[in-house]
Structures are given as C-alpha cells and as structure tokens.
N, CA, C and O atoms as a Maestro MAE file, in Angstrom:
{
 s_m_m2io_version
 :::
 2.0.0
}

f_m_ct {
 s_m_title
 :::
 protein
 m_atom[320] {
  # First column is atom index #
  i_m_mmod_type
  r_m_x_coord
  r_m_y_coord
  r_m_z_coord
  i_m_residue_number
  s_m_chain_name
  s_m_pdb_residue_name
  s_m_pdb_atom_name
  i_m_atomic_number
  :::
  1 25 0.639 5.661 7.783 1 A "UNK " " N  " 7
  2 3 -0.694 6.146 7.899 1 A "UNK " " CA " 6
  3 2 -1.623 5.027 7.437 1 A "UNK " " C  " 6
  4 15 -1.373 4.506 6.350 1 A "UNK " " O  " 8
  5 25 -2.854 4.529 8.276 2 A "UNK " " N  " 7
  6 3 -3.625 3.192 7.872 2 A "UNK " " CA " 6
  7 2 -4.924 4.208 7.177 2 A "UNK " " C  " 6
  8 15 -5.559 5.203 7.526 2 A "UNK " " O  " 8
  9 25 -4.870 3.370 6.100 3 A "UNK " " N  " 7
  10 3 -6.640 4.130 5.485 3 A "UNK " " CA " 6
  11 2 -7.121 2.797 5.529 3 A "UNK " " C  " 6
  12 15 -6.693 1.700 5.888 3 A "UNK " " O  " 8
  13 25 -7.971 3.183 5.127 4 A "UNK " " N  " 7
  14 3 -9.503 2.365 5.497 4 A "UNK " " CA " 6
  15 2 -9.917 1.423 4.397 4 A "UNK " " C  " 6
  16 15 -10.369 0.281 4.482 4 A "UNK " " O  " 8
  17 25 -9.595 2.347 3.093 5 A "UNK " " N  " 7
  18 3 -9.881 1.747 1.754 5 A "UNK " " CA " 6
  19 2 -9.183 2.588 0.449 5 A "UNK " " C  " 6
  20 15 -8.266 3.408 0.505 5 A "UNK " " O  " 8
  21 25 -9.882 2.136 -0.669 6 A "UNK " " N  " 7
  22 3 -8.799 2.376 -1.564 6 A "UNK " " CA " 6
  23 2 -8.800 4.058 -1.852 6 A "UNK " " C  " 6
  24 15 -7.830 4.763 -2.128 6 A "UNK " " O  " 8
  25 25 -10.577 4.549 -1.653 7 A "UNK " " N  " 7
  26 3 -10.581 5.815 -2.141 7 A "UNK " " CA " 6
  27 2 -9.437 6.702 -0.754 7 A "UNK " " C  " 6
  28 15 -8.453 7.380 -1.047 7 A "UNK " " O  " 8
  29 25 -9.810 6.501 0.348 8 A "UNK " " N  " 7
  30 3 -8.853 7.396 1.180 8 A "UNK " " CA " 6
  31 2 -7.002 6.737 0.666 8 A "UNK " " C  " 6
  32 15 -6.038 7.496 0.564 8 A "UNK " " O  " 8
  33 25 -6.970 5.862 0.526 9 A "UNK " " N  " 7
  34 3 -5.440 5.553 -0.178 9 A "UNK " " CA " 6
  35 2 -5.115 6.291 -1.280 9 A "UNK " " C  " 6
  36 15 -3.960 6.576 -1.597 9 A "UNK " " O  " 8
  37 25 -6.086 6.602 -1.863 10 A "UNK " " N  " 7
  38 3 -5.761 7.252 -3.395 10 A "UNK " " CA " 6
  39 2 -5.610 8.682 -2.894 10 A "UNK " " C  " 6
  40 15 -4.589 9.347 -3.067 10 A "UNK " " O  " 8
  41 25 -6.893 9.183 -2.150 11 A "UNK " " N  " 7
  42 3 -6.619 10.485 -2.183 11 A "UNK " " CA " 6
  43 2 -5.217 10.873 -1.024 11 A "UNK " " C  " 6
  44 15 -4.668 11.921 -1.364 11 A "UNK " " O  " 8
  45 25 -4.736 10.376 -0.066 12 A "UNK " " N  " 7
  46 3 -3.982 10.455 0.331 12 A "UNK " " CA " 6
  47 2 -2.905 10.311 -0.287 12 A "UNK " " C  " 6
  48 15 -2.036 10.999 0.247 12 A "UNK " " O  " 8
  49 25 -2.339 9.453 -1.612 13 A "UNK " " N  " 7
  50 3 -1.086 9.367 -2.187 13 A "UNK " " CA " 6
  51 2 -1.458 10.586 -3.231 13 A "UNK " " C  " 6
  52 15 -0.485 11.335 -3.318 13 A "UNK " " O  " 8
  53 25 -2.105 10.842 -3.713 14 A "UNK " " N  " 7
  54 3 -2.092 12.337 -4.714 14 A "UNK " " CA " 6
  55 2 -2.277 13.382 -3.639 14 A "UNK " " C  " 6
  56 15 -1.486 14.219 -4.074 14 A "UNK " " O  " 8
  57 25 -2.853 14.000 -2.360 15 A "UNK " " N  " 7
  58 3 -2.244 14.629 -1.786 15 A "UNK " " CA " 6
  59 2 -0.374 14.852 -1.449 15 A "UNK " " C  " 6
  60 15 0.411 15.759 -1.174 15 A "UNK " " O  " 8
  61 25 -0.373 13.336 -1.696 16 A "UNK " " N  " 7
  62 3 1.635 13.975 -0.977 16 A "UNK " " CA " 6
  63 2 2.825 13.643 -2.560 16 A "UNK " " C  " 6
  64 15 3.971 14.088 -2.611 16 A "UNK " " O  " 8
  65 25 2.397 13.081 -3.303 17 A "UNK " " N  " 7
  66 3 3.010 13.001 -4.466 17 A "UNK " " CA " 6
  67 2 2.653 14.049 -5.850 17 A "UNK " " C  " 6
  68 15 3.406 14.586 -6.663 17 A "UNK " " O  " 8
  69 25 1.133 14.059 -5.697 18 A "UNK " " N  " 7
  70 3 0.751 15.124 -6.716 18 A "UNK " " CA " 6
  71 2 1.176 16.278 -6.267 18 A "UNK " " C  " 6
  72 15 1.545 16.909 -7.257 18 A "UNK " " O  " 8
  73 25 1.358 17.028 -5.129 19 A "UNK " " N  " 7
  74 3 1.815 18.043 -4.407 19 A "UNK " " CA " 6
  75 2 3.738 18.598 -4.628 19 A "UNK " " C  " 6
  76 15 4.218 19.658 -4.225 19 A "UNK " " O  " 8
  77 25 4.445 17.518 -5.347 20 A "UNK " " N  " 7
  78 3 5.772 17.994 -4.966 20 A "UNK " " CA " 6
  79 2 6.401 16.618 -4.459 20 A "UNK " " C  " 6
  80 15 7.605 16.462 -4.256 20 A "UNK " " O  " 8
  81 25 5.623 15.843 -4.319 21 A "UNK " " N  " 7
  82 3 6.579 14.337 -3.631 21 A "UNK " " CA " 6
  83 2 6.778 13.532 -4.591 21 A "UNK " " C  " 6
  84 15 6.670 13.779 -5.792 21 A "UNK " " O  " 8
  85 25 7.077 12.541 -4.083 22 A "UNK " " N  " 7
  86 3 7.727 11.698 -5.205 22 A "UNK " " CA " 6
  87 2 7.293 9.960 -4.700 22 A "UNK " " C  " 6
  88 15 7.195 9.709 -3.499 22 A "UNK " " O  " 8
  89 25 7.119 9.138 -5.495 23 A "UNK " " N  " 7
  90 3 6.797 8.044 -5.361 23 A "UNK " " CA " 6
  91 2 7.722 6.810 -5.130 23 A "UNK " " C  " 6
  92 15 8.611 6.652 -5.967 23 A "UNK " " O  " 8
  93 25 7.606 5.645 -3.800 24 A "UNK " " N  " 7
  94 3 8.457 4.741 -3.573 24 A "UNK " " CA " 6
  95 2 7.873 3.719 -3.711 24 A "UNK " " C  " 6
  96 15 6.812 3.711 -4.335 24 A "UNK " " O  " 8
  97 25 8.481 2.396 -3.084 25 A "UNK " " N  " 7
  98 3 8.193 1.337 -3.118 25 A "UNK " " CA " 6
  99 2 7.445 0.866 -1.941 25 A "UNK " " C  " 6
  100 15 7.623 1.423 -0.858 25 A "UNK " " O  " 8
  101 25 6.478 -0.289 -2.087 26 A "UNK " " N  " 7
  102 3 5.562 -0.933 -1.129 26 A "UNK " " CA " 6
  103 2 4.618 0.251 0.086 26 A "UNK " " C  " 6
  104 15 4.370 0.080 1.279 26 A "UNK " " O  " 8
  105 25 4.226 1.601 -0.969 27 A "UNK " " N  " 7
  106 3 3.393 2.393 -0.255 27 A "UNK " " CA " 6
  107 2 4.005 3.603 0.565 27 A "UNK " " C  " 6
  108 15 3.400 4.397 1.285 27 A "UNK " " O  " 8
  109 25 5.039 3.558 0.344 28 A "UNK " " N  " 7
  110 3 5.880 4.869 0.309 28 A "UNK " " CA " 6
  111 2 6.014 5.732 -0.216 28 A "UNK " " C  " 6
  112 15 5.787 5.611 -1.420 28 A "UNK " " O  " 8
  113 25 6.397 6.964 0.208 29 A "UNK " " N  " 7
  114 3 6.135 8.436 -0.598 29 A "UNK " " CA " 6
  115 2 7.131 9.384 0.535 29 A "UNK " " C  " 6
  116 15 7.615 9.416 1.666 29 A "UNK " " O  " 8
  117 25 7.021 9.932 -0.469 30 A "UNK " " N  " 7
  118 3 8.004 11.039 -0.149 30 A "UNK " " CA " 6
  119 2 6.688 13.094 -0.458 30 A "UNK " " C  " 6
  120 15 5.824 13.414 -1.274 30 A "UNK " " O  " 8
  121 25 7.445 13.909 0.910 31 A "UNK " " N  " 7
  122 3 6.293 14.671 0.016 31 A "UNK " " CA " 6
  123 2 7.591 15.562 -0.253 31 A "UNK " " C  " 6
  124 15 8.771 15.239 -0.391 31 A "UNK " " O  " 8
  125 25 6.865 16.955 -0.279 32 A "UNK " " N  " 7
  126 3 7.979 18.172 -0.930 32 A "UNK " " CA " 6
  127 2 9.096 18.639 -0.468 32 A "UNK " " C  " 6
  128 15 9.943 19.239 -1.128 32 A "UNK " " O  " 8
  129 25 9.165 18.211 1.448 33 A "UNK " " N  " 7
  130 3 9.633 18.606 2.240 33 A "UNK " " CA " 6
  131 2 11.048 17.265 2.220 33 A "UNK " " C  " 6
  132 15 12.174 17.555 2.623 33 A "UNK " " O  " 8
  133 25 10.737 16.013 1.747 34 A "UNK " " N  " 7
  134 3 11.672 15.259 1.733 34 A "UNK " " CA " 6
  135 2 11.031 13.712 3.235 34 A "UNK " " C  " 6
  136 15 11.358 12.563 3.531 34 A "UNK " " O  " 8
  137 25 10.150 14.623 3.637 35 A "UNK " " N  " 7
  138 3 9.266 13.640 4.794 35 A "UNK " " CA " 6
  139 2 8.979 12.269 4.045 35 A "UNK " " C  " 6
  140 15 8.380 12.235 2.970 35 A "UNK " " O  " 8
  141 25 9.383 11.310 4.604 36 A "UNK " " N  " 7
  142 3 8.515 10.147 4.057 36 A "UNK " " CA " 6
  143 2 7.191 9.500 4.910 36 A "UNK " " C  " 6
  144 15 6.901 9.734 6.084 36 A "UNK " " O  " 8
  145 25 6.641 8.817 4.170 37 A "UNK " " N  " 7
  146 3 4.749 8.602 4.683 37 A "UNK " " CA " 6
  147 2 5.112 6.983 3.863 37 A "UNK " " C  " 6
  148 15 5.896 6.612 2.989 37 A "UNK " " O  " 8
  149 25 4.242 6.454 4.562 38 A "UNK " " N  " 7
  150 3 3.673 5.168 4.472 38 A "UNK " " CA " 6
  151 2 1.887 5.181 4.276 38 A "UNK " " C  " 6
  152 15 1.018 5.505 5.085 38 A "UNK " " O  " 8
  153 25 1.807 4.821 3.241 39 A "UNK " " N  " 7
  154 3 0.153 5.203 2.927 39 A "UNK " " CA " 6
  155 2 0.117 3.651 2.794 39 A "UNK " " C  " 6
  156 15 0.523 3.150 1.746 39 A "UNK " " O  " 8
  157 25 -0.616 2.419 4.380 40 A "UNK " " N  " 7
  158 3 -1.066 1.471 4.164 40 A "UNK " " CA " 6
  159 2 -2.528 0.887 4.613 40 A "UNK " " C  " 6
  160 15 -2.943 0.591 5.734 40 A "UNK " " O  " 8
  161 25 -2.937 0.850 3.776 41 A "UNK " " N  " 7
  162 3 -4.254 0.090 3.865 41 A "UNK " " CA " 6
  163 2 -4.290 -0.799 4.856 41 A "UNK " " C  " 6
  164 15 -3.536 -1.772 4.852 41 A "UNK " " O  " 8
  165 25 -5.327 -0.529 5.995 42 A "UNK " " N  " 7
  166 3 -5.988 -2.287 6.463 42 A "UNK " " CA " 6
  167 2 -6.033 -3.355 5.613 42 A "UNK " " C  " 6
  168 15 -5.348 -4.363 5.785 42 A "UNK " " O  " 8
  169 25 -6.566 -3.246 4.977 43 A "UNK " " N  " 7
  170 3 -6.822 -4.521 4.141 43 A "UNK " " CA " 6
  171 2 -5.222 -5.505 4.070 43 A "UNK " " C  " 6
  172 15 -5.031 -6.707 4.258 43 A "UNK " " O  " 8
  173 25 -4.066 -4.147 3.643 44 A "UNK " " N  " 7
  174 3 -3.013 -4.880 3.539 44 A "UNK " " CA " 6
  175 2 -2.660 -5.335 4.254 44 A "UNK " " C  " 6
  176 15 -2.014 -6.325 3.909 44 A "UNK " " O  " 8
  177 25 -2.720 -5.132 5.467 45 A "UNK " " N  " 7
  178 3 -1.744 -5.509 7.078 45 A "UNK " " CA " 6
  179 2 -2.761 -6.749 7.466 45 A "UNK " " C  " 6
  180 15 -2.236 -7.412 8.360 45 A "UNK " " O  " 8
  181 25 -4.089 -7.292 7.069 46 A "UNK " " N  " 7
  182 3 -4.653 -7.763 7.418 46 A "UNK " " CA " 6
  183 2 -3.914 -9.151 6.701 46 A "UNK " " C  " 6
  184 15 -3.298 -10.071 7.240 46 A "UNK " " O  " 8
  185 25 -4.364 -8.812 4.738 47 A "UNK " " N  " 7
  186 3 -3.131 -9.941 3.869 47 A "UNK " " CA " 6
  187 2 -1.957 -10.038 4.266 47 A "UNK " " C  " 6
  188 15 -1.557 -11.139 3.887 47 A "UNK " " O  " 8
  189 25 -1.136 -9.489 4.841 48 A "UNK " " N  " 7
  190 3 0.524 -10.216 4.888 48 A "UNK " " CA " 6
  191 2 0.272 -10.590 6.590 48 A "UNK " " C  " 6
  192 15 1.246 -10.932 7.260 48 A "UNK " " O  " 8
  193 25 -0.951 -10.505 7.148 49 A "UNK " " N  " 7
  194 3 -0.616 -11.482 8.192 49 A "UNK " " CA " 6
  195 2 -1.366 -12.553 8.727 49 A "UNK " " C  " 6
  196 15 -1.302 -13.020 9.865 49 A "UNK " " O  " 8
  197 25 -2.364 -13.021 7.411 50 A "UNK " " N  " 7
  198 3 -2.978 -13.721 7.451 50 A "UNK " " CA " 6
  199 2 -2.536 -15.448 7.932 50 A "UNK " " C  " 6
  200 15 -1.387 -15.770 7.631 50 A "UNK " " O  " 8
  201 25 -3.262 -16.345 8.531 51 A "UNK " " N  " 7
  202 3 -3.243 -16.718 9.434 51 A "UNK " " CA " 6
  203 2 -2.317 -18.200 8.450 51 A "UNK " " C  " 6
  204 15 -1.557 -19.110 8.782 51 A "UNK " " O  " 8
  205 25 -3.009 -17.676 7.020 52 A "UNK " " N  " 7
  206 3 -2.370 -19.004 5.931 52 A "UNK " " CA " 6
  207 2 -1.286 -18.678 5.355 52 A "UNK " " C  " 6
  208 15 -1.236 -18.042 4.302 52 A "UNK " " O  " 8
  209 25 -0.130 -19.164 6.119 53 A "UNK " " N  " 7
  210 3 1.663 -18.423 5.454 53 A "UNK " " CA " 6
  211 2 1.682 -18.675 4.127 53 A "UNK " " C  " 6
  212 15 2.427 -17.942 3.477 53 A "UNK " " O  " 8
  213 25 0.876 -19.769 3.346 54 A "UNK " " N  " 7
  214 3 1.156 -19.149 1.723 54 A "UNK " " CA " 6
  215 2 -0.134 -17.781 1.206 54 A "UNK " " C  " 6
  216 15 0.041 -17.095 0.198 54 A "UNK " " O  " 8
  217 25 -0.967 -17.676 1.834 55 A "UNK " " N  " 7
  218 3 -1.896 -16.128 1.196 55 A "UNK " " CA " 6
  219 2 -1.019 -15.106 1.581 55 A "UNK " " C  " 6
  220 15 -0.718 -14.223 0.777 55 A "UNK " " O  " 8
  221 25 -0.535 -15.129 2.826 56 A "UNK " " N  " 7
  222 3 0.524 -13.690 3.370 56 A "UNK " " CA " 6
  223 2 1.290 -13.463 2.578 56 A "UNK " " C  " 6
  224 15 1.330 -12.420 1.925 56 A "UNK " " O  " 8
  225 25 2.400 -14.838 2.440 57 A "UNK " " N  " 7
  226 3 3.776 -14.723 1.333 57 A "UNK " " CA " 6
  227 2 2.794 -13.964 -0.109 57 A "UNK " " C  " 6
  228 15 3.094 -12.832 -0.489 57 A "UNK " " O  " 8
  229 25 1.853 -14.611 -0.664 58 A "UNK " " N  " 7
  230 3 1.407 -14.223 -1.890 58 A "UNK " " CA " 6
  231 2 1.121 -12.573 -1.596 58 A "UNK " " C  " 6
  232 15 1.776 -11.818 -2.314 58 A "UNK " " O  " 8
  233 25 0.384 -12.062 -0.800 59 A "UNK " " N  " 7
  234 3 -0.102 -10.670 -0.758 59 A "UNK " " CA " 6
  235 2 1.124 -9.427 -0.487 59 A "UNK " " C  " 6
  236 15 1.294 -8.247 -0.793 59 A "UNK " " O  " 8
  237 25 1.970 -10.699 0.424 60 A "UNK " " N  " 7
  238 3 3.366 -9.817 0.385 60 A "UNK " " CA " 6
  239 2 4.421 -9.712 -0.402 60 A "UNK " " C  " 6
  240 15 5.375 -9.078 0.048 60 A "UNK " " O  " 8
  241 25 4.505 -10.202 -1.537 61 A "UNK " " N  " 7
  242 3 4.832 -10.481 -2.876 61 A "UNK " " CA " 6
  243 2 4.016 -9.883 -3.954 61 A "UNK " " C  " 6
  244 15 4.701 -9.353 -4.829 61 A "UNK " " O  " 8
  245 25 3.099 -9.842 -4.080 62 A "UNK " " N  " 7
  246 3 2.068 -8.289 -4.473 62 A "UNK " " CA " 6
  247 2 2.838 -7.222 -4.065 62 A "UNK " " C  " 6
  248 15 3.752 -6.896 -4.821 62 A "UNK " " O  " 8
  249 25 2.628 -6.391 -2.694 63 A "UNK " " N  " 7
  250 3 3.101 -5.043 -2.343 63 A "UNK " " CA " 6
  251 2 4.254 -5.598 -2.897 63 A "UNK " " C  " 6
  252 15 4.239 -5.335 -4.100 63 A "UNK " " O  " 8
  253 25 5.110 -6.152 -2.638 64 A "UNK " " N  " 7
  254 3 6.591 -5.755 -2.993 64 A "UNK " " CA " 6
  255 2 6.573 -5.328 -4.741 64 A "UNK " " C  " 6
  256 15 7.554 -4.675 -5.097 64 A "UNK " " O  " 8
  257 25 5.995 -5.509 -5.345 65 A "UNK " " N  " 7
  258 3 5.647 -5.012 -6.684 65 A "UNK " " CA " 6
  259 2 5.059 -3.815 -6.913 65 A "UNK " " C  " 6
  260 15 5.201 -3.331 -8.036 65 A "UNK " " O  " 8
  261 25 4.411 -3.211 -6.076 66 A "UNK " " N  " 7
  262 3 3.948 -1.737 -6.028 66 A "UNK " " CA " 6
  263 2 4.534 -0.742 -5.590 66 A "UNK " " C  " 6
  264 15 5.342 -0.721 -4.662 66 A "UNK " " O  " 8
  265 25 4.070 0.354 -6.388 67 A "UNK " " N  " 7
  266 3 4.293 1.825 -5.158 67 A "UNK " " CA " 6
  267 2 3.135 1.773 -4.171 67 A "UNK " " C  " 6
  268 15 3.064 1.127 -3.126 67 A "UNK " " O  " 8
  269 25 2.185 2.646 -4.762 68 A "UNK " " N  " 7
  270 3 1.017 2.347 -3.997 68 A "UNK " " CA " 6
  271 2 0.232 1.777 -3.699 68 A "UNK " " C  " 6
  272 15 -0.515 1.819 -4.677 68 A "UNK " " O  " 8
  273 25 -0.378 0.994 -2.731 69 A "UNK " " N  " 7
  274 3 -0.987 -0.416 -2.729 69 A "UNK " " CA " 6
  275 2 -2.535 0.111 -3.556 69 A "UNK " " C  " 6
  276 15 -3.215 1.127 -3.419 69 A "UNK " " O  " 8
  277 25 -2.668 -0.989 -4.358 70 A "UNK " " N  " 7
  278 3 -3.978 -1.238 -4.435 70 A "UNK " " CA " 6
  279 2 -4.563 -2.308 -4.017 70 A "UNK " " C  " 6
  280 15 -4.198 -3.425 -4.385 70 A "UNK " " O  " 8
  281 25 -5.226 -2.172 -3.463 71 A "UNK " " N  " 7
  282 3 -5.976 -3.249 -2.328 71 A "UNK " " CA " 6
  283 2 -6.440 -4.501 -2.839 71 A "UNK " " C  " 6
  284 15 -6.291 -5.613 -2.332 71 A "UNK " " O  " 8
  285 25 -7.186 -4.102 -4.208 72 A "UNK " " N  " 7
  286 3 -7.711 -4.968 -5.431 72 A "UNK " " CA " 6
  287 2 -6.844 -6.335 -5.376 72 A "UNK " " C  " 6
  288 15 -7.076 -7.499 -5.048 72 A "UNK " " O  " 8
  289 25 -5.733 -5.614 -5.857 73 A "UNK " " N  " 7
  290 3 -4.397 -6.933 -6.298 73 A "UNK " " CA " 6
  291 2 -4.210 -7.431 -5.101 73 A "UNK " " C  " 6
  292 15 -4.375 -8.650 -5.047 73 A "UNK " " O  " 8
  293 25 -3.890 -6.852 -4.012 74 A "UNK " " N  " 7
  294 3 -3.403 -7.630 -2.735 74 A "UNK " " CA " 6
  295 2 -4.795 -8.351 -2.251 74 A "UNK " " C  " 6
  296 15 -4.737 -9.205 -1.365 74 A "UNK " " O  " 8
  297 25 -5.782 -8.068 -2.724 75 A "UNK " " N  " 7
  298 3 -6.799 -9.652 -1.974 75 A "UNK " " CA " 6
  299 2 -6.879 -10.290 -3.119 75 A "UNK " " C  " 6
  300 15 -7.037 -11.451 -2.743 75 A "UNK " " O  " 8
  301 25 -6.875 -10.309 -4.718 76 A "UNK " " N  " 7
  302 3 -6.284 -11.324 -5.419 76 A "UNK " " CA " 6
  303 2 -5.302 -12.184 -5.424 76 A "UNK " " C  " 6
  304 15 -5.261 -13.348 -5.824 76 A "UNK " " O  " 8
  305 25 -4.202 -11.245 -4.758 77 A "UNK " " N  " 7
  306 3 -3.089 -12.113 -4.221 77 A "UNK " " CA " 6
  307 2 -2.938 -13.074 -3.419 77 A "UNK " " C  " 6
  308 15 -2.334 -14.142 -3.513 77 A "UNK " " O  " 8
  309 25 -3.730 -12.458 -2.368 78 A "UNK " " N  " 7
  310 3 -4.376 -13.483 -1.209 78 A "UNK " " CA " 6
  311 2 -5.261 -14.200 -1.204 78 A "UNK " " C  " 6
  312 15 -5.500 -14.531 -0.043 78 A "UNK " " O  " 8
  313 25 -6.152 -14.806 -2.147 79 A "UNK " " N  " 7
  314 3 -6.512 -15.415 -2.447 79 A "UNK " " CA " 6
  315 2 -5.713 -16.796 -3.341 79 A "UNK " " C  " 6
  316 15 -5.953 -17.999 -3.247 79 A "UNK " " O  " 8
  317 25 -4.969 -16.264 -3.977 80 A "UNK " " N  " 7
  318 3 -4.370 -16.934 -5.086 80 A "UNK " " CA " 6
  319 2 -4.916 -17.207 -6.585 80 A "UNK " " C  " 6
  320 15 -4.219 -17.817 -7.395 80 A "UNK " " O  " 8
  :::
 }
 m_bond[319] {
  # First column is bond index #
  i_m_from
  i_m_to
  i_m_order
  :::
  1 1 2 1
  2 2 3 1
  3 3 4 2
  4 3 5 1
  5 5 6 1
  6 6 7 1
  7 7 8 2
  8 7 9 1
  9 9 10 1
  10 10 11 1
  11 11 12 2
  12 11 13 1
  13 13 14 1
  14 14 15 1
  15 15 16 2
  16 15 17 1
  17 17 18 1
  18 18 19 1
  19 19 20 2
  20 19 21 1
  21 21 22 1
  22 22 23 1
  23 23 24 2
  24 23 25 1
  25 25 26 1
  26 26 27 1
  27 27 28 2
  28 27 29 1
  29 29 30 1
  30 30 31 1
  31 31 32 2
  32 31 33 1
  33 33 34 1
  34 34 35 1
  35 35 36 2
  36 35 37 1
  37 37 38 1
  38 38 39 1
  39 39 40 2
  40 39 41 1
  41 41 42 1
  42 42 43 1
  43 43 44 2
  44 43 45 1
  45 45 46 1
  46 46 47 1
  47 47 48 2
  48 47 49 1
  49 49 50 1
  50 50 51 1
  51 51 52 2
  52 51 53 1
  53 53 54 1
  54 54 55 1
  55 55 56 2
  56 55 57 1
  57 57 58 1
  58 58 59 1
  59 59 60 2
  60 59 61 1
  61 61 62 1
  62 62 63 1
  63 63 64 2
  64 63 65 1
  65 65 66 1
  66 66 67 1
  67 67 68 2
  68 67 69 1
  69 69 70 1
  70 70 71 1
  71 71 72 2
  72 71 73 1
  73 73 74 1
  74 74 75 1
  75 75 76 2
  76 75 77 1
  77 77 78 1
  78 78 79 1
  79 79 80 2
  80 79 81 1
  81 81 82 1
  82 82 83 1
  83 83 84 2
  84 83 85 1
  85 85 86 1
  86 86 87 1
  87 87 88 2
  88 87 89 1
  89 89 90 1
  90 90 91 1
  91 91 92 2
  92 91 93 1
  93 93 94 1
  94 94 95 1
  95 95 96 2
  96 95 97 1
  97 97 98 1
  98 98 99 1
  99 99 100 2
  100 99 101 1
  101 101 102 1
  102 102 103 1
  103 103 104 2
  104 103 105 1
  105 105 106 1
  106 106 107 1
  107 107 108 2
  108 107 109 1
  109 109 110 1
  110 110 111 1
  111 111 112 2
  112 111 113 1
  113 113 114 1
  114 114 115 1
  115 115 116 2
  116 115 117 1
  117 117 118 1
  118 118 119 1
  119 119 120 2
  120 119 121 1
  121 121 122 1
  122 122 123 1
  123 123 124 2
  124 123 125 1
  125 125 126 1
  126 126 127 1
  127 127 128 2
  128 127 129 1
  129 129 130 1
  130 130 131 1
  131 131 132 2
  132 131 133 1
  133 133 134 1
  134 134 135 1
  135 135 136 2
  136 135 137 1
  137 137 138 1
  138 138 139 1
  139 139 140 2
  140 139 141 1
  141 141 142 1
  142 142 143 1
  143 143 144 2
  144 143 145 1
  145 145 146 1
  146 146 147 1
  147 147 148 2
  148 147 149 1
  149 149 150 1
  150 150 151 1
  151 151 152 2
  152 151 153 1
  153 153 154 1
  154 154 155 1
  155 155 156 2
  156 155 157 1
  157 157 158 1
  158 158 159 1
  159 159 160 2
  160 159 161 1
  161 161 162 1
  162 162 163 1
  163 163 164 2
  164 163 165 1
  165 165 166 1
  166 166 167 1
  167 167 168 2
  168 167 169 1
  169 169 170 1
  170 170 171 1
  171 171 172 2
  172 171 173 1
  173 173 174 1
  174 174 175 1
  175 175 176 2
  176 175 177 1
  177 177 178 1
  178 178 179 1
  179 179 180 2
  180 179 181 1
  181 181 182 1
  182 182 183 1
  183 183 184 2
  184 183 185 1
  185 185 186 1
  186 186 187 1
  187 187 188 2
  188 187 189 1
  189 189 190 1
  190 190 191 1
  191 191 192 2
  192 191 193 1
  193 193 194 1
  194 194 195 1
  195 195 196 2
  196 195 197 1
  197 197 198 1
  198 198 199 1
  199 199 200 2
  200 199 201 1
  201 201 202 1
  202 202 203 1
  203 203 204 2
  204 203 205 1
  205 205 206 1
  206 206 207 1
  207 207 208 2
  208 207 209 1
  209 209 210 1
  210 210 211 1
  211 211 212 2
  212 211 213 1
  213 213 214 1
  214 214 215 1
  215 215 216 2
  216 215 217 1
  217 217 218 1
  218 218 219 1
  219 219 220 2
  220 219 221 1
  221 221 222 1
  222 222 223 1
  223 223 224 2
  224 223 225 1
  225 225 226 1
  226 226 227 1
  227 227 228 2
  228 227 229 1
  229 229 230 1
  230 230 231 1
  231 231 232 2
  232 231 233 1
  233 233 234 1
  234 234 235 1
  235 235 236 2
  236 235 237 1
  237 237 238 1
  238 238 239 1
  239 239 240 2
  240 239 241 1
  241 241 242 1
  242 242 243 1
  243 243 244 2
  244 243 245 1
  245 245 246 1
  246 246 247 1
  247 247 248 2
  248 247 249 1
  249 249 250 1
  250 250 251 1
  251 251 252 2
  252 251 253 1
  253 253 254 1
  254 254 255 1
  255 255 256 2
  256 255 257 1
  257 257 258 1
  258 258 259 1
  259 259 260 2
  260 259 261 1
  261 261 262 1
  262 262 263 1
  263 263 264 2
  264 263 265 1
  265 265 266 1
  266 266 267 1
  267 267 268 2
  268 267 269 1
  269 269 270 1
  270 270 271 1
  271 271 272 2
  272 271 273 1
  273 273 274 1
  274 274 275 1
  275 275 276 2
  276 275 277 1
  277 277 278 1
  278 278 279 1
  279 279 280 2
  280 279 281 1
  281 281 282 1
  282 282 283 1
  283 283 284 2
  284 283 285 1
  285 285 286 1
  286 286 287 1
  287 287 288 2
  288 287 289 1
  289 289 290 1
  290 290 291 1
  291 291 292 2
  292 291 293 1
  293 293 294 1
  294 294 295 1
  295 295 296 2
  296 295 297 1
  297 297 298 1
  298 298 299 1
  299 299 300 2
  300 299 301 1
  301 301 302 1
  302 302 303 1
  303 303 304 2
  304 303 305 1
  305 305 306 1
  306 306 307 1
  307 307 308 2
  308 307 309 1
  309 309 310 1
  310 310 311 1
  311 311 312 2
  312 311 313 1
  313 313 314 1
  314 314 315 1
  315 315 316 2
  316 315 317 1
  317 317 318 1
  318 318 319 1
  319 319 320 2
  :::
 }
}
C-alpha cells in the first residue's frame, strides 16, 4: 500500500497492528486475520531508487533497520 506521507503511514500501521496485527520488518505488518500489508511510502521507493547508487544503498540500509518506515530517517539516509 503507497501513502503519501508519514501521517497516512502512521495512521495506516496503527490501523492494522494496533487492531490485532503484529509488526515486521522493512514496513510490513501483519493484521488479525494473519493478511500481510506493506505500508510504503513514496518517499521511500523514490530513496532506494534514486538515480545516485550510494543515496539508494544508504536509504536502503535505513528500511532494512525498520519496521515501519519513517520517512524522516530514510531522506537522512539519503542524503548521507
């Protein structure tokens, strides 16, 4: 699922985790039913495919450290 920004990311991961789901890695979730969801930001898909292979590697090395992306860290990341 692509959100837009951080507030629809947030409220979308406490919809399916605060509800009965459970929390994964690099923006994954699980809800009550056992369904898994991908809650990823534009912003992120924009950093890991940015056009400079060391900002991507960096932003994609961020998510791999998260559950839920925060957008914050991944354009710090990408930046360097």
């Amino acid at each position: 699922m692509a959100t837009d920004d951080q507030a629809e990311t947030d409220r979308l991961w406490k919809a399916i985790v605060g509800n009965g789901g459970q929390e994964s890695a690099c923006g994954w979730c699980k809800d009550k039913w056992g369904l898994s969801w991908q809650i990823t930001p534009r912003a992120l898909t924009a950093a890991i495919t940015d056009p400079d292979p060391a900002a991507a590697k960096r932003a994609f090395e961020a998510m791999m450290e998260m559950g839920k992306i925060d957008i914050a860290k991944i354009e710090a990341a990408r930046k360097g």
